[in-house]
N, C-alpha and C positions, 0 to 999 in steps of 0.2 A: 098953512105951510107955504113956506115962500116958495119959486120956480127953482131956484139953487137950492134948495133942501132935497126938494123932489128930484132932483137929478142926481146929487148925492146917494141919496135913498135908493135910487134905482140903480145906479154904478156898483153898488155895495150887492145888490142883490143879485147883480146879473152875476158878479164878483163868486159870490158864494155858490151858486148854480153851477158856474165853472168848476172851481174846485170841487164841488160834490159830484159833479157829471166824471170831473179827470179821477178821481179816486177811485169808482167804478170802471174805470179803464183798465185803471194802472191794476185791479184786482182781477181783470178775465182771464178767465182759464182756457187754456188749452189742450189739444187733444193727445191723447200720450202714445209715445212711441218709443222705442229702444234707443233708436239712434238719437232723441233730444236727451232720453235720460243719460245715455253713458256719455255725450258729447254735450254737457249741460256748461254754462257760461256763468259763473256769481250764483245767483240764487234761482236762476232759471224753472230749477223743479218745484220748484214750489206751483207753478205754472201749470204743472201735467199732473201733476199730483191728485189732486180728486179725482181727473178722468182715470189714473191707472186703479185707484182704490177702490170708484165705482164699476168698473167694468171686469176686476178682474176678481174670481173667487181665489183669496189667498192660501186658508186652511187649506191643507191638503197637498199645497204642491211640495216637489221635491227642490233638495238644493239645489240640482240642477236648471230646473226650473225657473227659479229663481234667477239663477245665474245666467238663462240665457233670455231672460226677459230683461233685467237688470244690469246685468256684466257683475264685476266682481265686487263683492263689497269691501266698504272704505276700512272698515273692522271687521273679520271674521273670526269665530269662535268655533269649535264644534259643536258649541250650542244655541249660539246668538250672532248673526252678524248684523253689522248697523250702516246703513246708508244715507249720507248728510244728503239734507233735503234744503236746505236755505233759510232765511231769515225772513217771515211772511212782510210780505211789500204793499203798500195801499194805504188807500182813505185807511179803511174800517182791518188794520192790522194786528192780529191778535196778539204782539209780543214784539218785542224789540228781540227777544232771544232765539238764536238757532231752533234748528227742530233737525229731526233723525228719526228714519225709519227701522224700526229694530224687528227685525224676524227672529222669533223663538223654536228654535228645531227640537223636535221628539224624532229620534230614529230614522234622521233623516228628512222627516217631513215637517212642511211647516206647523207648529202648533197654534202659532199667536204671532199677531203684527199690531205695534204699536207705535201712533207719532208720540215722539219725545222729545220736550226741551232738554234743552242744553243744561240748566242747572239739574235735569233729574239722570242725565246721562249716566254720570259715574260707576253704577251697581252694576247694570250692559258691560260697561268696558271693563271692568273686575271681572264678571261674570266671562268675557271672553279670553280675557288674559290668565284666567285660570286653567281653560280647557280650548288651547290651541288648537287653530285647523291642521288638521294631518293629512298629509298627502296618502293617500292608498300606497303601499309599496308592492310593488312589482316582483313578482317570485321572479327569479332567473335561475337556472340548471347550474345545479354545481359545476365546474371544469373539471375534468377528469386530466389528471397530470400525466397520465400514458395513453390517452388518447394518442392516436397516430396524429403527427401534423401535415397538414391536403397542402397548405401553400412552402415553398421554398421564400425565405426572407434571405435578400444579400445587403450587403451594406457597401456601398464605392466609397 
């Protein structure tokens, strides 16, 4: 092998070193926090995303929970809300397709969390646009229309 071949050969190689060292970069995770999740940039959570899934027991928590680990979700259902996770990034990336974190609620509590592509979306967002979040409503005291009135109102 000639001395240009060999230099060739090794150009190439360091070449591909590079690229396979950046790909493991461009793939590290980082450590999750409220404020990256709710103040996330493009595809960001994708980023924090294992540390929140490994660290945190999902089953069981409440919406609240949720919501104050999370902030609000992108879709809320009173059964299912979904929160967009991003487009995985890297060397070694599993999809060119979005992904969404989908929590499933039983009586409030979490039942089930699942990442989901973009193309299996659709059933979630049915399933939420079926059964809308409802605000709790607020009892208030009837008025009583002979109530005595405490303030004088004038009008200039």
């Amino acid at each position: 092998m000639k001395t240009r071949d060999k230099a060739i050969m090794g150009i190439l190689i360091a070449a591909i070193i590079v690229i396979f060292v950046g790909g493991l970069a461009k793939n590290e995770k980082e450590a999750f926090s409220t404020d990256k999740w709710v103040n996330y940039t493009g595809d960001s959570r994708q980023l924090i995303l294992d540390d929140f899934v490994n660290k945190n027991t999902v089953t069981g928590m409440t919406k609240d929970e949720v919501q104050a680990t999370l902030g609000k979700a992108d879709t809320a259902g009173e059964t299912v809300w979904i929160y967009y996770v991003g487009v995985p990034q890297g060397l070694f990336a599993k999809g060119e397709e979005a992904e969404y974190l989908v929590f499933t609620f039983a009586d409030g509590v979490v039942e089930q969390l699942e990442n989901v592509t973009e193309s299996n979306l659709q059933p979630y967002l049915d399933a939420a646009a079926a059964q809308p979040e409802t605000e709790e409503a607020v009892e208030e005291e009837p008025v009583d229309p002979n109530a005595p009135v405490d303030t004088l109102i004038t009008m200039e």
